[in-house]
C-alpha positions as CSV (number, residue, x, y, z in Angstrom):
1,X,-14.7,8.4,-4.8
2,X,-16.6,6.2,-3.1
3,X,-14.9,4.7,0.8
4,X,-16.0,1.5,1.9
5,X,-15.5,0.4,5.5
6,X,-13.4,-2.1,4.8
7,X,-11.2,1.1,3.2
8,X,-11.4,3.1,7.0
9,X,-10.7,0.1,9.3
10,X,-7.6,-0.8,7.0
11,X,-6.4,2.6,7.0
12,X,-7.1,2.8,10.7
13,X,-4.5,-0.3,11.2
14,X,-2.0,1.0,8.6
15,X,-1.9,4.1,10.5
16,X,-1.6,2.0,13.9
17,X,1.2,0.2,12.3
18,X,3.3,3.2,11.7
19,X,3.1,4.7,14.7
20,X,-0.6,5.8,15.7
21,X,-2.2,4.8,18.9
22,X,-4.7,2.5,19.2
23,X,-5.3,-1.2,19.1
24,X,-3.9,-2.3,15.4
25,X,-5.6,-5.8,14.6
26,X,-9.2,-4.2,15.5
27,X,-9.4,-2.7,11.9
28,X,-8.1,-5.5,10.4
29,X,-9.8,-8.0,12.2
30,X,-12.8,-6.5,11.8
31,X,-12.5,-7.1,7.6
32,X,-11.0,-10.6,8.2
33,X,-14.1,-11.2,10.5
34,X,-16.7,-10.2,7.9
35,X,-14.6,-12.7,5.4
36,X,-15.2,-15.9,7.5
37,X,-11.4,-15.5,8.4
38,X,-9.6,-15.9,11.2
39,X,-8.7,-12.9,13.6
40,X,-5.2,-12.1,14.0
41,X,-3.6,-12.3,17.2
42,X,-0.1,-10.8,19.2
43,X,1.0,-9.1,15.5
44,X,2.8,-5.9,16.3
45,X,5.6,-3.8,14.1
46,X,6.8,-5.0,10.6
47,X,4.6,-8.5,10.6
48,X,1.6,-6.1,11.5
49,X,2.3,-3.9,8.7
50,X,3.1,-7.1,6.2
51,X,-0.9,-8.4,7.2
52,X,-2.3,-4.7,6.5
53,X,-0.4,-4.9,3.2
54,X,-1.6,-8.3,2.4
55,X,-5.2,-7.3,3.8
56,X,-5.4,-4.7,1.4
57,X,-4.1,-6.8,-1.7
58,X,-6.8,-9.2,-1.1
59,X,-10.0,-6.8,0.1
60,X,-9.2,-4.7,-3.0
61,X,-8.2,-7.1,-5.3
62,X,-10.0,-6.7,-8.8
63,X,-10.2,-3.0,-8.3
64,X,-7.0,-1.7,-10.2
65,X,-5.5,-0.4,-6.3
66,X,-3.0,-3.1,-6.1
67,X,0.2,-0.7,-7.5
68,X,-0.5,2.2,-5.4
69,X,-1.0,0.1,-2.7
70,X,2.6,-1.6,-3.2
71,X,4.1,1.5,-4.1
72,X,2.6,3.4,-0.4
73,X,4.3,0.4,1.6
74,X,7.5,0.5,-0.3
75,X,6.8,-3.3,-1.7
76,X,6.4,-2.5,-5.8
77,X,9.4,-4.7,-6.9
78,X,8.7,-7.7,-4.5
79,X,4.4,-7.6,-6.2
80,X,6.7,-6.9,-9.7
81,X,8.9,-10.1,-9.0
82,X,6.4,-12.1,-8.2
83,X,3.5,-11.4,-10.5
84,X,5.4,-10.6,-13.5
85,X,8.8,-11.8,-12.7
86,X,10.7,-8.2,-13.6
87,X,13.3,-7.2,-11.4
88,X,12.9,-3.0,-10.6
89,X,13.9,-0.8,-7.8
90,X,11.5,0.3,-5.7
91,X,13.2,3.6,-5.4
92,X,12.2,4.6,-9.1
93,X,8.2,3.7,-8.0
94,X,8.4,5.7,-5.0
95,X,7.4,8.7,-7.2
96,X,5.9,8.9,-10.3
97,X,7.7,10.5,-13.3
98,X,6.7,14.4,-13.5
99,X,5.0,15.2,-17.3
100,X,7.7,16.1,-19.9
101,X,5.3,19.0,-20.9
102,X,5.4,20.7,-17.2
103,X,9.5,20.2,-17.6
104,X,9.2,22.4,-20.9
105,X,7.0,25.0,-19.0
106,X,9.5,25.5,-16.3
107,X,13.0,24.6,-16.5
108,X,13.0,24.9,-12.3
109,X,11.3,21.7,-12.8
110,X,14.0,18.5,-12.1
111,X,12.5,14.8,-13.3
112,X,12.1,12.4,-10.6
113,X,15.0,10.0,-10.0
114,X,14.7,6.9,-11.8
115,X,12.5,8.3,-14.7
C-alpha cells in the first residue's frame, strides 16, 4: 500500500478532530493549499470533522476509498442517499458481514447485526 502525504496530513486532522492534540486545519490546509484552495479558518468540533470528511471524498476521489471512508465517519447512508438515492442505516455499514463459511466452521461465531 502505497501512503501519499496528502493520506498523513488528513489522518493527522481526523485524529485532531476526535480528540488528538494539535492544531487541526494544519493537515488539512496543507492539501487544500497544494490544490489552489482556500485555507480553512476558526473550524473546530463536528464542522471540522465534516471538512476532513469532505477533504478526503474529494483528495481520494477516483480511487475506490470513498465507502470505507463514509463508513469510518459514520456517514454511509447520507453518501448512499445522495449518490444513489437508497435509503440504509448506517448501523448495518458499521461492520461488514462476517463470511457464511467462518459461521459453518464455528458455531461461537454470531453474524454481524444488520447482515
Amino acid at each position: 500500500m502505497i501512503l501519499r502525504l496528502s493520506d498523513a496530513l488528513l489522518t493527522n486532522s481526523e485524529a485532531i478532530a476526535n480528540g488528538a492534540s494539535g492544531d487541526g486545519l494544519a493537515g488539512i490546509n496543507a492539501v487544500r493549499t497544494r490544490a489552489g484552495l482556500k485555507p480553512l479558518a476558526g473550524v473546530s468540533g463536528q464542522a471540522l470533522k465534516d471538512a476532513v470528511f469532505n477533504e478526503w471524498m474529494r483528495e481520494f476521489a477516483g480511487e475506490g476509498w470513498g465507502f470505507s471512508t463514509a463508513r469510518r465517519f459514520g456517514k454511509t447512508a447520507e453518501v448512499i442517499k445522495e449518490f444513489a438515492g437508497r435509503t440504509v442505516d448506517n448501523a448495518k455499514f458499521r461492520l461488514l458481514p462476517i463470511p457464511l463459511v467462518e459461521i459453518n466452521a464455528n458455531p461461537g461465531v454470531k453474524q454481524n447485526s444488520g447482515w
